[in-house]
PyMOL Python script that loads the backbone (N, CA, C, O; Angstrom):
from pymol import cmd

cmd.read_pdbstr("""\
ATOM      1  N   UNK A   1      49.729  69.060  40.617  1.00  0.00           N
ATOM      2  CA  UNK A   1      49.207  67.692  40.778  1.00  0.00           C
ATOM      3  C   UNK A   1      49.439  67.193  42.200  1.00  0.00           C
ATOM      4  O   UNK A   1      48.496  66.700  42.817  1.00  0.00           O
ATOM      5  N   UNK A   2      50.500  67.284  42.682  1.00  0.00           N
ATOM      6  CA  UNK A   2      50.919  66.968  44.072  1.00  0.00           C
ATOM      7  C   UNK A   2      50.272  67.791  45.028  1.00  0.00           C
ATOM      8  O   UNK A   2      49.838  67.267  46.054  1.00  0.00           O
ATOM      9  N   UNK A   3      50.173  68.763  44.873  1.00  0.00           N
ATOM     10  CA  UNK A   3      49.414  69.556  46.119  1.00  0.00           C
ATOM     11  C   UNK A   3      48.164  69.307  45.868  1.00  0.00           C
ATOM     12  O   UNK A   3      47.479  69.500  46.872  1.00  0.00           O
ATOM     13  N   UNK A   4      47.325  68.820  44.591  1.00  0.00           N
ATOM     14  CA  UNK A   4      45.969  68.898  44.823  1.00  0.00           C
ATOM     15  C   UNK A   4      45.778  67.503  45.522  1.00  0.00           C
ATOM     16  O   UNK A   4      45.036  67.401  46.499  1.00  0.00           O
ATOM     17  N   UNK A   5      46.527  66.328  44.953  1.00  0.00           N
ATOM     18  CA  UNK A   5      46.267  64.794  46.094  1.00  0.00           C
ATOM     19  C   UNK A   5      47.088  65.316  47.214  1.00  0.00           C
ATOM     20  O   UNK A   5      46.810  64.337  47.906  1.00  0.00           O
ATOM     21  N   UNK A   6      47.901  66.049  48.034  1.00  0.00           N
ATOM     22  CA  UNK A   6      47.919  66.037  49.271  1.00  0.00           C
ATOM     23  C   UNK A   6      46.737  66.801  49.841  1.00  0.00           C
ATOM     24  O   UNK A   6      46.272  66.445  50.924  1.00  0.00           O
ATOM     25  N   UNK A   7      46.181  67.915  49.124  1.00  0.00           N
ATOM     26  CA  UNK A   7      44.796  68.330  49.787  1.00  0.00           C
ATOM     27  C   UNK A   7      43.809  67.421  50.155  1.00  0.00           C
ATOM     28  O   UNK A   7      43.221  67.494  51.234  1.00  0.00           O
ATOM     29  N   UNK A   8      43.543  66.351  49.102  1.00  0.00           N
ATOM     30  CA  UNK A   8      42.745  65.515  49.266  1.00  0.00           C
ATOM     31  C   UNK A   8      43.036  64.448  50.215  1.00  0.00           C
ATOM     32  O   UNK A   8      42.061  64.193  50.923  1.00  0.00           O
ATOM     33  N   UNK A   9      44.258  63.617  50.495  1.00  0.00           N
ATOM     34  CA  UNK A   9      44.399  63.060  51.348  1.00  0.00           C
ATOM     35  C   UNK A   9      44.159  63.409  52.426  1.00  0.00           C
ATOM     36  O   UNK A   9      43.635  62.616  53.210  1.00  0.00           O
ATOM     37  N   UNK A  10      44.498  64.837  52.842  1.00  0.00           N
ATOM     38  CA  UNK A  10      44.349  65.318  54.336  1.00  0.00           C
ATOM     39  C   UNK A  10      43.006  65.300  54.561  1.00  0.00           C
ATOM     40  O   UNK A  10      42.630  64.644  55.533  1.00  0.00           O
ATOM     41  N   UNK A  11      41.918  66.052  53.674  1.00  0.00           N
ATOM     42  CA  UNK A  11      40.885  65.765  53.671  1.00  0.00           C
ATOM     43  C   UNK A  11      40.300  64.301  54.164  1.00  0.00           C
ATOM     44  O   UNK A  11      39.539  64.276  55.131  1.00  0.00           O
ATOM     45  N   UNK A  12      40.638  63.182  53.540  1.00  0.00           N
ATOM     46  CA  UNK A  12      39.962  62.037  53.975  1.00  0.00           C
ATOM     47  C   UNK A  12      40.308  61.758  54.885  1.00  0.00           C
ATOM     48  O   UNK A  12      39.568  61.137  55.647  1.00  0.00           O
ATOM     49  N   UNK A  13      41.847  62.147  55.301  1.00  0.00           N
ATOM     50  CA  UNK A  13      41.987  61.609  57.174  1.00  0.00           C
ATOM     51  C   UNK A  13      41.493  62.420  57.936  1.00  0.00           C
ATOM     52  O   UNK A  13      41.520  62.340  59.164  1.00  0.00           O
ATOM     53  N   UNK A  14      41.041  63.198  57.350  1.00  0.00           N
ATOM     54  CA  UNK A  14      40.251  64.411  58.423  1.00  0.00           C
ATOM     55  C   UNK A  14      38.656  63.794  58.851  1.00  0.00           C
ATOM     56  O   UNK A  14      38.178  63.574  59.963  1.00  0.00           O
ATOM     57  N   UNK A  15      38.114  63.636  57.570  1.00  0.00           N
ATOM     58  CA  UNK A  15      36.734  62.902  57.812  1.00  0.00           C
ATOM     59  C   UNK A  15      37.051  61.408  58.167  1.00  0.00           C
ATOM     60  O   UNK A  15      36.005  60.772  58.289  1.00  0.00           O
ATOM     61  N   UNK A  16      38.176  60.657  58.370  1.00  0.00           N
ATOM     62  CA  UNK A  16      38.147  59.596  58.914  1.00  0.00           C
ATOM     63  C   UNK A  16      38.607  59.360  60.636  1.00  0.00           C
ATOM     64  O   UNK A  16      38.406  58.404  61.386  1.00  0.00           O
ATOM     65  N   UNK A  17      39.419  60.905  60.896  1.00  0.00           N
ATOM     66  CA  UNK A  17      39.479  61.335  62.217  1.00  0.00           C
ATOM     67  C   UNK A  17      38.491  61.808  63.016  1.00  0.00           C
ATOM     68  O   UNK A  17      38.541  61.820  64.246  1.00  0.00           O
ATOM     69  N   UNK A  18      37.341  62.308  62.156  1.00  0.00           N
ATOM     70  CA  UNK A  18      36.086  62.814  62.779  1.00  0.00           C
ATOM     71  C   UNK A  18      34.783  62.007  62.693  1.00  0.00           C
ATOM     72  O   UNK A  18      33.734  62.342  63.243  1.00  0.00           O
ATOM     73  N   UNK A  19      34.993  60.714  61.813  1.00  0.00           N
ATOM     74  CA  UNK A  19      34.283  59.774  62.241  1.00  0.00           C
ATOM     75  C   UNK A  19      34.562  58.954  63.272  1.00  0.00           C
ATOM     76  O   UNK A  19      33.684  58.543  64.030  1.00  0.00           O
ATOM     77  N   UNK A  20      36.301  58.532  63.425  1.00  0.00           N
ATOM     78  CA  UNK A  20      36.525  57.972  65.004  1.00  0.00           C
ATOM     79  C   UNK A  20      35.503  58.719  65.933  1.00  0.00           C
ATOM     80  O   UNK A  20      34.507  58.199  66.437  1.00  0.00           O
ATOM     81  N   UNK A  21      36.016  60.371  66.117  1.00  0.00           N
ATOM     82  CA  UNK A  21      35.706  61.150  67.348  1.00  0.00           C
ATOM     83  C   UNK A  21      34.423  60.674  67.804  1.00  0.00           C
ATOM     84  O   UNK A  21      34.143  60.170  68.892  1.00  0.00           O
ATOM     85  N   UNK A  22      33.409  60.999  66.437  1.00  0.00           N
ATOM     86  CA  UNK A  22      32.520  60.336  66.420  1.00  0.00           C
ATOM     87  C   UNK A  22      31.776  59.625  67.270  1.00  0.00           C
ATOM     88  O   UNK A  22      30.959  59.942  68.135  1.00  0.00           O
ATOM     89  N   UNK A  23      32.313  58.322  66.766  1.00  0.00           N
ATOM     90  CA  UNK A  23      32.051  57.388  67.317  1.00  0.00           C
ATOM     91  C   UNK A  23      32.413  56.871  68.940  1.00  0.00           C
ATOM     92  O   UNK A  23      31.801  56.021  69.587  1.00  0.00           O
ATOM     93  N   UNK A  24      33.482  57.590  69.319  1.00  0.00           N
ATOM     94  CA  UNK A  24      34.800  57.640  70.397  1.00  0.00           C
ATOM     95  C   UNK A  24      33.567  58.432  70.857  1.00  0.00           C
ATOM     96  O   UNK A  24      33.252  57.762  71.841  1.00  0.00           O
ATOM     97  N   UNK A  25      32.566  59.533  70.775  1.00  0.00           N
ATOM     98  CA  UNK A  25      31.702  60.105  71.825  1.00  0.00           C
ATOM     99  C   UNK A  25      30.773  59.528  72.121  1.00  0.00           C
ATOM    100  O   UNK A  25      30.337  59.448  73.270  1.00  0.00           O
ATOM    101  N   UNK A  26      30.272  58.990  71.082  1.00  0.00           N
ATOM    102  CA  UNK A  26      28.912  58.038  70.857  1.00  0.00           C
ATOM    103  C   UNK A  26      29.136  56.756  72.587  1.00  0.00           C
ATOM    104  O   UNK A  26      28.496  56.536  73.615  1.00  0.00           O
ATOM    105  N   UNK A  27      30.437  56.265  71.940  1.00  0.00           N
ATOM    106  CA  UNK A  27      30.334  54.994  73.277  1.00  0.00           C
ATOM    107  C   UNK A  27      31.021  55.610  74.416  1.00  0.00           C
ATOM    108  O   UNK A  27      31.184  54.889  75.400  1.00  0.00           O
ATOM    109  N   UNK A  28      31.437  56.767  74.456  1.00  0.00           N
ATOM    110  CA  UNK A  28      31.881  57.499  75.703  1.00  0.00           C
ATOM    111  C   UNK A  28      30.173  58.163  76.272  1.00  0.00           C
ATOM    112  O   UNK A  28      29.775  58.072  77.433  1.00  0.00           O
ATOM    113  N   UNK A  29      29.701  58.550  75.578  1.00  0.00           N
ATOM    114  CA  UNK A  29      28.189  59.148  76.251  1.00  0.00           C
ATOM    115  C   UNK A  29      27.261  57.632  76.620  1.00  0.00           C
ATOM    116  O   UNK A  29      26.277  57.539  77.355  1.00  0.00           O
ATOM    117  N   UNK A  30      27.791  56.796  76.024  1.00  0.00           N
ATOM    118  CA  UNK A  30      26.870  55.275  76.658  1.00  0.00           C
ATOM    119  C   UNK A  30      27.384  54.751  77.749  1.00  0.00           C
ATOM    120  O   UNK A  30      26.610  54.594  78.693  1.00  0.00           O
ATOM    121  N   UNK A  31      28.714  54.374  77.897  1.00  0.00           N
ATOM    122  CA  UNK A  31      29.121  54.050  79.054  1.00  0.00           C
ATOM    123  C   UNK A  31      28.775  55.102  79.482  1.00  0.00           C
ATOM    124  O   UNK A  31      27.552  55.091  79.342  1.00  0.00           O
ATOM    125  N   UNK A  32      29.101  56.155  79.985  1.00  0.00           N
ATOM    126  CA  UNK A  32      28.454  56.939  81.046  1.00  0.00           C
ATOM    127  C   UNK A  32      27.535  56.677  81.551  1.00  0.00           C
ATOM    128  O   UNK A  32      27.567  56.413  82.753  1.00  0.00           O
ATOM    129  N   UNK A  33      26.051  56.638  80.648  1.00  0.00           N
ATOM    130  CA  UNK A  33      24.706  56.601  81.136  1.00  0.00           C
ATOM    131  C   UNK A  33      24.954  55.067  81.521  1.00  0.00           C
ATOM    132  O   UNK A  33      24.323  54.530  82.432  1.00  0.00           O
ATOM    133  N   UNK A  34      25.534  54.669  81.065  1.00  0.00           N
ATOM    134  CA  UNK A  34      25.003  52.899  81.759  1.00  0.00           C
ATOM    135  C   UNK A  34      25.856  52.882  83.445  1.00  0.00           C
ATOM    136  O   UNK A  34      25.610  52.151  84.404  1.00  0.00           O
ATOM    137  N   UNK A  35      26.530  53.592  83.356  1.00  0.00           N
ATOM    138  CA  UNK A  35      27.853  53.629  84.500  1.00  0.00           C
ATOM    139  C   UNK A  35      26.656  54.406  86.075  1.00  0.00           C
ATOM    140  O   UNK A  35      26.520  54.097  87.258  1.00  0.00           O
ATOM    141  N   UNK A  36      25.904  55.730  84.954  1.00  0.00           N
ATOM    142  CA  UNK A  36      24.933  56.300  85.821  1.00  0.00           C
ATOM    143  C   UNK A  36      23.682  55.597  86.529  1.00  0.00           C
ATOM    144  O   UNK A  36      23.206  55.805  87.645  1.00  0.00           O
ATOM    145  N   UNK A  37      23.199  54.450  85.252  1.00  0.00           N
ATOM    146  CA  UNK A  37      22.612  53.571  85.267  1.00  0.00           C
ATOM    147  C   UNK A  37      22.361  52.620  87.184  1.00  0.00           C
ATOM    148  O   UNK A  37      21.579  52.374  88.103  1.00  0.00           O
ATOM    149  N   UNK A  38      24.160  52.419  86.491  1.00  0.00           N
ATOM    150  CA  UNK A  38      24.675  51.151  88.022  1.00  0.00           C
ATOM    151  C   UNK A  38      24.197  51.845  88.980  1.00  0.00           C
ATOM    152  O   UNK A  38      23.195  51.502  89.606  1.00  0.00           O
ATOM    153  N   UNK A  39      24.956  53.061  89.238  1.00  0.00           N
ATOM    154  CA  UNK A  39      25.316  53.810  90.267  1.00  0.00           C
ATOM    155  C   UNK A  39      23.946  53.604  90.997  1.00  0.00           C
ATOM    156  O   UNK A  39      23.804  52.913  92.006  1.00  0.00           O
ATOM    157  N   UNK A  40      23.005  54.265  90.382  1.00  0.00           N
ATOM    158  CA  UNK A  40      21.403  54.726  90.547  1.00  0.00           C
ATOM    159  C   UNK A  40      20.910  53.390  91.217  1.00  0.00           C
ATOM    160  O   UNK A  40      20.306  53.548  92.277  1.00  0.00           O
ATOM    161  N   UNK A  41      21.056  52.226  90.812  1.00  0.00           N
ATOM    162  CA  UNK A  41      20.398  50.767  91.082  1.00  0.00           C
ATOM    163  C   UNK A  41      21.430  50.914  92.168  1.00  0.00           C
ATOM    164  O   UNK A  41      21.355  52.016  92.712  1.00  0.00           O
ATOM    165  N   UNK A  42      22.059  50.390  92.485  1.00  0.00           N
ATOM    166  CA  UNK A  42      23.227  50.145  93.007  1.00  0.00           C
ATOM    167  C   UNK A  42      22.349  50.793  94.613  1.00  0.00           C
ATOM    168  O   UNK A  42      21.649  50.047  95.299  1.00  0.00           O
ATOM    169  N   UNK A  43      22.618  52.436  94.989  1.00  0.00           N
ATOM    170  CA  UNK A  43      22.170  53.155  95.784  1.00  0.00           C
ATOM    171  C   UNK A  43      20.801  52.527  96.257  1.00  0.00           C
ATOM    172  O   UNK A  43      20.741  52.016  97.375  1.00  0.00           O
ATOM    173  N   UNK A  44      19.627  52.561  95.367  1.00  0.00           N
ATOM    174  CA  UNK A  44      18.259  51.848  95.494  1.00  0.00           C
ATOM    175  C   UNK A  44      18.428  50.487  96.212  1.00  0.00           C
ATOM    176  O   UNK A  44      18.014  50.271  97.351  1.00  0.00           O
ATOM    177  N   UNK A  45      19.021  49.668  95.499  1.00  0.00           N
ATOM    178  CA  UNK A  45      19.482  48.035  96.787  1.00  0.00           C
ATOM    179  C   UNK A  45      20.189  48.685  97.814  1.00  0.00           C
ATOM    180  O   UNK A  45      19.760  48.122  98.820  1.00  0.00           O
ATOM    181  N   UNK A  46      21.009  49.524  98.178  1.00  0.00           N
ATOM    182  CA  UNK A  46      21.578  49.703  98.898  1.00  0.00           C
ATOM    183  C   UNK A  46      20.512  50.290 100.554  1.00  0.00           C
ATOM    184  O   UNK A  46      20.799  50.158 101.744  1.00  0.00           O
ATOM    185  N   UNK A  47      19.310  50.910  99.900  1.00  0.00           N
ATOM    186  CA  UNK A  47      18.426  51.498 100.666  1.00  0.00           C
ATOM    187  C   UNK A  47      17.591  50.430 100.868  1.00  0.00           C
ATOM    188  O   UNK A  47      16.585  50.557 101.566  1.00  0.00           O
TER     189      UNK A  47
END
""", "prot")
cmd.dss("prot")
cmd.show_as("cartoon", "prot")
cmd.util.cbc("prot")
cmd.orient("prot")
């Protein structure tokens, strides 16, 4: 009984650790492009 709910617990923090990551890439790949975004404008006024 105990080892089958610790399987399962690990399980759900696993899929609740890999929905952070997730998400943790999702707004890490947006800031980027928006960061690339600046940069790009930024250079263009600059010229």
């Amino acid at each position: 009984m105990t080892t089958e709910k610790q399987q399962i617990d690990s399980k759900s923090q696993v899929s609740k650790s890999g929905r952070f990551l997730t998400a943790f890439g999702k707004g890490f790949v947006a800031g980027f492009v928006t960061l690339g975004l600046i940069s790009v404008l930024i250079l263009i006024f600059r010229n």
